[in-house]
C-alpha positions in Angstrom: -0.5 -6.1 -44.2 0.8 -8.6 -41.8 4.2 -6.3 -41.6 1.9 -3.4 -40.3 0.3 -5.7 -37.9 3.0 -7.2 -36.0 5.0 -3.0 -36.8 1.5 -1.8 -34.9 1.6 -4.5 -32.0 5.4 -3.8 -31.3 4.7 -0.1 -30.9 1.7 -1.6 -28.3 4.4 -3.1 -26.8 7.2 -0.3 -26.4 4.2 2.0 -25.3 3.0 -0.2 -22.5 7.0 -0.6 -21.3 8.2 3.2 -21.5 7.9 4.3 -18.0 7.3 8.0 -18.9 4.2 7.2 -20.8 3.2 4.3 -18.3 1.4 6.6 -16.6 -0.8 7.8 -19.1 -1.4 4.3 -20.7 -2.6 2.9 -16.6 -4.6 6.2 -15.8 -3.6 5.4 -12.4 -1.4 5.9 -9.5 -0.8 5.7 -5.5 -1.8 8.7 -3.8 1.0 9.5 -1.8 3.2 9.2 -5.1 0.7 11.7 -6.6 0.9 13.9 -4.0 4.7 13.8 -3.4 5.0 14.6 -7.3 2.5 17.6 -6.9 4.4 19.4 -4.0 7.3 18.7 -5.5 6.1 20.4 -8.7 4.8 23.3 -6.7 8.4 24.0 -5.3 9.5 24.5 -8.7 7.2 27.2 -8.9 8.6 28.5 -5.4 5.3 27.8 -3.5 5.3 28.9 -0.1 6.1 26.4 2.7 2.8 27.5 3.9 0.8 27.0 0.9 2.6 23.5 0.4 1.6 22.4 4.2 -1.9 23.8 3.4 -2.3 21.3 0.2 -0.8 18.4 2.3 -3.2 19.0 5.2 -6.2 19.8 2.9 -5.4 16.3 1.0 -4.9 14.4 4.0 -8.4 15.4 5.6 -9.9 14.9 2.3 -9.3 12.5 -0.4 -7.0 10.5 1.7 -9.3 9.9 3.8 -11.6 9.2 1.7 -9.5 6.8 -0.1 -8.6 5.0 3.0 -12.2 4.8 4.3 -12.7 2.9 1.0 -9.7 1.0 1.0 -8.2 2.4 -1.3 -4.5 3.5 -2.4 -4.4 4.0 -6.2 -6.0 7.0 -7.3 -8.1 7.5 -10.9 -9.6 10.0 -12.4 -13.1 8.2 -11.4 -12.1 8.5 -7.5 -11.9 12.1 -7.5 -15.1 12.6 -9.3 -16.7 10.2 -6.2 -15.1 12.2 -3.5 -16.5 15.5 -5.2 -20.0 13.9 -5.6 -19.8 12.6 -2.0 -19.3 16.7 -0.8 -22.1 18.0 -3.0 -24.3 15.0 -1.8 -24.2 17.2 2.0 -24.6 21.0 0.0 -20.6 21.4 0.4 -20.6 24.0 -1.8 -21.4 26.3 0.2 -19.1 25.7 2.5 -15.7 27.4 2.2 -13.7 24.0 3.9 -15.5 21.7 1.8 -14.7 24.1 -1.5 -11.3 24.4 -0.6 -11.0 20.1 -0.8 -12.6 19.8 -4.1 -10.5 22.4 -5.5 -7.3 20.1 -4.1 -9.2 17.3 -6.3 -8.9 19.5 -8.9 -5.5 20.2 -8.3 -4.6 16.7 -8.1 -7.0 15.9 -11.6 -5.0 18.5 -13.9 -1.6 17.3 -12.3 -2.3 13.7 -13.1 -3.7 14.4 -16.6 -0.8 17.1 -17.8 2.1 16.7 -14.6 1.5 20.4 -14.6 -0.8 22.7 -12.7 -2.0 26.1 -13.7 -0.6 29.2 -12.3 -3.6 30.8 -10.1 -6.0 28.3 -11.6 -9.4 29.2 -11.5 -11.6 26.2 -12.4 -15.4 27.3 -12.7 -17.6 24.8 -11.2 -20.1 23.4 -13.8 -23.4 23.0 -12.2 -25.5 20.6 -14.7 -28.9 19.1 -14.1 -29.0 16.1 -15.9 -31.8 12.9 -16.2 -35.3 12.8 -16.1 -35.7 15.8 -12.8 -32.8 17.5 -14.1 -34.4 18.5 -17.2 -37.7 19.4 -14.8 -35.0 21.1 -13.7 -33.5 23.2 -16.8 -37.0 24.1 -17.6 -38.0 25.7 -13.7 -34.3 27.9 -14.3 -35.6 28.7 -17.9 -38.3 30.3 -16.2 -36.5 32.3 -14.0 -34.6 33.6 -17.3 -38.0 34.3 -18.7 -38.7 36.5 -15.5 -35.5 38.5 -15.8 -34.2 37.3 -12.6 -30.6 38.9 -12.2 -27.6 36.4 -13.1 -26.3 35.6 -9.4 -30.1 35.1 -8.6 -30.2 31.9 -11.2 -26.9 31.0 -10.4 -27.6 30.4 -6.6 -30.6 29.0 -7.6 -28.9 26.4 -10.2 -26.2 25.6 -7.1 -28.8 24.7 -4.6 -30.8 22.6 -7.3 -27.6 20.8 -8.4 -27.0 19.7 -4.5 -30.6 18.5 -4.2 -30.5 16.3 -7.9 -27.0 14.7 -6.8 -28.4 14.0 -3.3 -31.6 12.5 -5.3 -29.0 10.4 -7.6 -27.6 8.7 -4.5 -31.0 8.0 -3.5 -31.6 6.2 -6.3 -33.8 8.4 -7.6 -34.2 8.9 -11.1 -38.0 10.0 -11.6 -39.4 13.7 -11.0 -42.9 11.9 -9.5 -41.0 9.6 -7.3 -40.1 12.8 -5.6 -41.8 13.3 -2.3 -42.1 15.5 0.5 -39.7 13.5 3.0 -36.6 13.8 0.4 -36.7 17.3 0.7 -37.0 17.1 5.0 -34.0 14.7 4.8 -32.0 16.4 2.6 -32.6 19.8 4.2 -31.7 18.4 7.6 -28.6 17.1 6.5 -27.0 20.0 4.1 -24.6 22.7 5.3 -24.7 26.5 4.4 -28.2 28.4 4.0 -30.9 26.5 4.7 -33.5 28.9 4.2 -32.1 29.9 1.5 -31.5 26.4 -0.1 -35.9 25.8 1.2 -36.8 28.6 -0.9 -35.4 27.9 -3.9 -36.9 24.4 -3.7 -39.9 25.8 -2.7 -40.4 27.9 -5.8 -39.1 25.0 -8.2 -42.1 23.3 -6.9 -44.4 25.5 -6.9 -43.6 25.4 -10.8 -43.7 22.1 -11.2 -47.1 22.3 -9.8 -48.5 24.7 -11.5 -47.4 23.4 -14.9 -48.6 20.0 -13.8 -45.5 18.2 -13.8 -45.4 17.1 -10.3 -49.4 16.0 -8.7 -48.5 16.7 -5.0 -48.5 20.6 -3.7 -44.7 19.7 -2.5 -44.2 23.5 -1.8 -47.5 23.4 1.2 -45.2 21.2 3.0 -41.8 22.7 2.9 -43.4 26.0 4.5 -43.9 23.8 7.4 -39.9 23.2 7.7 -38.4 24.9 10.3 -35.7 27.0 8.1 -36.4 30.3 9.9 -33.5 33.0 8.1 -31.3 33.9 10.8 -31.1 37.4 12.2 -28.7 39.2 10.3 -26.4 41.2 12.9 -24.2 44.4 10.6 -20.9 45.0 11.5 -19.7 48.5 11.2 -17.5 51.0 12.6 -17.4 54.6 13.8 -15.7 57.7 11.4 -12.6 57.9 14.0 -11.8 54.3 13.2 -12.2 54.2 9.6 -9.7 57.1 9.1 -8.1 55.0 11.5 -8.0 52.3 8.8 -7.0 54.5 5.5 -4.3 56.0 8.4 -2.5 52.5 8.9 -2.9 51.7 4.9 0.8 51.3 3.6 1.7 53.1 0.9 5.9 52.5 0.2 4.9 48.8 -1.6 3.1 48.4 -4.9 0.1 45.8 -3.2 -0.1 48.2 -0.3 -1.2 51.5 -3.2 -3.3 49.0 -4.8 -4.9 48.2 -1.6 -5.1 51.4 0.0 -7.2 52.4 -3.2 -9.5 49.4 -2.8 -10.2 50.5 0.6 -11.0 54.2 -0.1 -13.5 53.0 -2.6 -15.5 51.0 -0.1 -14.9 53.1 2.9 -15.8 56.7 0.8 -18.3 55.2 -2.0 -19.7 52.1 -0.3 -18.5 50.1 -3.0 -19.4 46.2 -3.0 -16.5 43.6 -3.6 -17.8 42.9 -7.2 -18.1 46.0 -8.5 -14.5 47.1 -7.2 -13.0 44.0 -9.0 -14.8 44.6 -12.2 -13.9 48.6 -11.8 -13.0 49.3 -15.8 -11.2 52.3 -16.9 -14.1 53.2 -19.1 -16.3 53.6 -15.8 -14.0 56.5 -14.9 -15.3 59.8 -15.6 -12.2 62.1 -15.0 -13.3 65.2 -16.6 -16.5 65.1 -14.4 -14.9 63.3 -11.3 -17.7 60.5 -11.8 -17.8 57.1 -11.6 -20.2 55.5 -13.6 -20.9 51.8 -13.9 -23.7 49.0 -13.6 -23.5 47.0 -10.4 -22.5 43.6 -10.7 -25.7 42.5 -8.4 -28.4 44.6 -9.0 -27.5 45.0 -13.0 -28.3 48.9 -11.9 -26.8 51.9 -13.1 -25.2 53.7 -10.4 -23.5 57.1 -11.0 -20.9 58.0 -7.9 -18.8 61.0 -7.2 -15.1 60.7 -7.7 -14.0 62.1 -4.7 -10.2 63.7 -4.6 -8.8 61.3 -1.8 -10.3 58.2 -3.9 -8.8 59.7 -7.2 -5.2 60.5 -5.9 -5.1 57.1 -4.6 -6.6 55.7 -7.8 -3.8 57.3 -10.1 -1.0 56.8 -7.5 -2.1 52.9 -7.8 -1.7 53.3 -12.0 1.5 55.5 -11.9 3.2 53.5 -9.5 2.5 50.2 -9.0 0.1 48.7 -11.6 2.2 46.3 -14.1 3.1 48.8 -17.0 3.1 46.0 -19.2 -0.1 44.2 -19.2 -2.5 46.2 -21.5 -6.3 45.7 -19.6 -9.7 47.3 -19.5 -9.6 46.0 -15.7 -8.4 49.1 -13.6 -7.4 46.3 -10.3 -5.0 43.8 -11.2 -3.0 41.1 -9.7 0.4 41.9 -8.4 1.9 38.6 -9.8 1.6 36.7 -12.9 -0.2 36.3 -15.1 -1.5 39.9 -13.9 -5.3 39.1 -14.7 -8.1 41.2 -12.9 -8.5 40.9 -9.0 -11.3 38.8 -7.8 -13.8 40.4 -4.9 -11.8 37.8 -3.0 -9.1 40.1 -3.5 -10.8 42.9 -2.7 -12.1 41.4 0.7 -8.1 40.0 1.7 -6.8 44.0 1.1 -9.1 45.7 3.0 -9.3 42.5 5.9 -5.4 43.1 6.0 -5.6 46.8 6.1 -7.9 46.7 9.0 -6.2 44.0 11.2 -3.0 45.9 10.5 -4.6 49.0 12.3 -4.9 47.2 15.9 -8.7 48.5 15.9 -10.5 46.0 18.0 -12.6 43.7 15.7 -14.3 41.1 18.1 -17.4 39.7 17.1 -17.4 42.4 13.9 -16.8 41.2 10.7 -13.7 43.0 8.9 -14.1 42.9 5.3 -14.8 45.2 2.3 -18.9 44.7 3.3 -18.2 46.0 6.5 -17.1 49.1 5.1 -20.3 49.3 3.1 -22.7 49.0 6.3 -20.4 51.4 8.3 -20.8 54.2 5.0 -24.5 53.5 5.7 -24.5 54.1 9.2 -22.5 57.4 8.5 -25.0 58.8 6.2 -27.8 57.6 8.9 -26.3 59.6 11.9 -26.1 62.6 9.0 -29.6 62.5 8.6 -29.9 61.2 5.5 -33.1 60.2 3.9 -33.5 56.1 3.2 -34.2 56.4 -0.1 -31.0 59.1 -1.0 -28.9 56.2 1.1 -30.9 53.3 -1.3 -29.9 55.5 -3.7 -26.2 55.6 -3.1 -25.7 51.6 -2.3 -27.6 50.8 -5.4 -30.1 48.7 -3.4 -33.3 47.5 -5.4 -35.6 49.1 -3.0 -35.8 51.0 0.0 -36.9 47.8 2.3 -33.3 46.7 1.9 -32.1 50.2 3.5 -34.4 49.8 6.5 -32.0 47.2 7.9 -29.5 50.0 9.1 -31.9 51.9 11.2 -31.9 48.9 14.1 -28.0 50.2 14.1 -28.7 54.1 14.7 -29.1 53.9 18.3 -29.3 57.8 18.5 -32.6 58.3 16.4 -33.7 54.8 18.1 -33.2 56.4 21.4 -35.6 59.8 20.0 -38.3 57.7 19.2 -38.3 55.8 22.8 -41.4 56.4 24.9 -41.8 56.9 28.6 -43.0 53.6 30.5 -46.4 54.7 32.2 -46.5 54.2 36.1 -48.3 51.3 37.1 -50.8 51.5 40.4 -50.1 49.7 43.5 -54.0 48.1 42.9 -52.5 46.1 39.8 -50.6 43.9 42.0 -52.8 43.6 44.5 -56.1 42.7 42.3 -57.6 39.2 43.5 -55.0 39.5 46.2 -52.0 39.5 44.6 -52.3 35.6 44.0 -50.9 35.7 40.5 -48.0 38.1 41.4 -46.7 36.5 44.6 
């Protein structure tokens, strides 16, 4: 017994002095050192010296930064858990710079815990709702379920929520009736992204909470009193001449540029949304018929389109000649590069962004990706005199009040339903002698 003792403290011992397992035993490091292991890492892997100066800046502006603020240089597991909390504590996820730093904390996590990174890792963010309000919380999305709101409706609503708990936390509070009408001000003047967006939902989560008594102030009477007016929502589209302009430039002698040239045909001739061309499954395509028949990603709707020969041609050119041969998928989009997974609708916007900006076409103050495609198919069907709800029809909307938003764009009917000013008499200016219009 006292052999296996002193045997067990000895291995203690060895353990705590073997440098290569040091690391695991301390669970911490200097930053720079961590950082200068991970790009060093990511040149085995033959990063680009662009992606490698992108991590370096991204770390430097961030958890450095951070660290330094704090006065700190050795970095822990626990540290990058408070520099994530301190961005969701200001609604940085929904902000593409402040998403881009938390996945480098990620980065630098999964490094420090295996000295390895992921090939194209994809890290889901994990938006719990924990304590006392986030269990008020679970029960309001519960609700929502109950209702058969749409998945990416309770998703954004479980996003916003989790930014509003975590800026509640580092309040210090930890009770839903402790909850007043000022955190909500505060927190909505101090969060990035949507605000009216990120009002409503907490809006309606009041509401509930008032209603099923859980809450004794009407919370939701005040919020309607926030200024969080939705902004106007300007479409970006372009005319027929410059969209074959686009497919024109599309390059078709590499395997991304087939891949891509099909992804744009299927926004720019079906009005396709990102998420629906990224999910695009070989089962969806109808061949014999020259259909294409799937369930929108957003909408969960069934949406039955025609396959048109240019979009089909394209389509099989992409599987004949550049889709990996070897990677056996119901996914008809895939990555060009290991591990060959299923495009994401980020994807989807980067290939037809990169088609378009390719082209020359001038793109000031338009936006340039796959949804732009969609508003300008609208637009064409518009000028074409297409009824709303055939076009509702087409871009799978949920009703026709979504459609109406093209017609301030069709300045031609616009211009058929302007109305002559009337003439005004000379005696309107000159009542009560002119006095008011001198």
């Amino acid at each position: 017994m006292v052999l296996l003792v002193i045997n067990t403290i000895h291995n203690i011992i060895l353990v705590w002095h073997m440098p290569e397992l040091n690391f695991l035993v301390m669970k911490v490091i200097p930053i720079q050192q961590l950082i200068d292991s991970c790009i060093e890492f990511f040149r085995t892997k033959h990063y680009t010296e662009h992606s490698l100066a992108r991590y370096k800046s991204v770390w430097r502006n961030g958890i450095q930064k951070f660290m330094d603020e704090k006065g700190i240089s050795d970095y822990t597991l626990e540290i990058g858990s408070q520099y994530i909390m301190s961005c969701e504590s200001v609604g940085g996820f929904n902000k593409r710079g402040q998403q881009e730093r938390i996945h480098s904390v990620l980065v630098l996590n999964e490094f420090f815990q295996t000295s390895s990174v992921r090939s194209r890792m994809i890290t889901p963010v994990s938006y719990n709702l924990n304590g006392e309000i986030g269990t008020a919380m679970e029960k309001f999305i519960s609700s929502l379920v109950e209702s058969r709101r749409t998945k990416t409706t309770i998703a954004a609503y479980r996003r916003y929520l989790h930014g509003f708990l975590t800026y509640l936390t580092l309040q210090g509070i930890s009770s839903i009736r402790s909850v007043h009408d000022y955190h909500c001000y505060n927190y909505l003047s101090n969060c990035q992204g949507c605000k009216h967006s990120i009002c409503q939902s907490l809006r309606v989560m009041f509401r509930y909470f008032y209603k099923n008594g859980i809450i004794e102030d009407n919370i939701e009477e005040s919020l309607k009193a926030m200024p969080t007016r939705k902004p106007e929502r300007v479409l970006s589209f372009y005319s027929s001449e410059e969209i074959i302009q686009f497919e024109d430039c599309a390059d078709l002698t590499s395997k991304i540029g087939k891949r891509n040239y099909a992804i744009l045909l299927l926004s720019s001739r079906l009005g396709l949304r990102s998420s629906d061309i990224a999910n695009l499954k070989f089962s969806e395509l109808d061949w014999d018929n020259n259909l294409i028949k799937f369930i929108t990603q957003k909408t969960g709707q069934y949406q039955e389109l025609p396959l048109l020969p240019i979009v089909g041609n394209a389509i099989i050119d992409y599987l004949k000649n550049s889709r990996p041969n070897i990677i056996k998928s119901e996914y008809v989009f895939l990555q060009c590069k290991t591990p060959y997974c299923k495009i994401s609708p980020d994807v989807v916007y980067n290939a037809v962004s990169g088609i378009i900006s390719a082209s020359g076409i001038d793109t000031e103050h338009r936006h340039h990706g796959a949804h732009s495609m969609r508003h300008s198919f609208a637009t064409t069907l518009l000028k074409q005199g297409t009824l709303l709800p055939v076009i509702s029809e087409v871009l799978a909307h949920r009703n026709t009040q979504s459609t109406t938003t093209y017609l301030k764009i069709d300045m031609e009917s616009l211009l058929q339903c302007a109305l002559p000013v009337p003439p005004i008499s000379e005696d309107f200016y000159n009542q009560k002698g002119g006095v008011f219009y001198v």
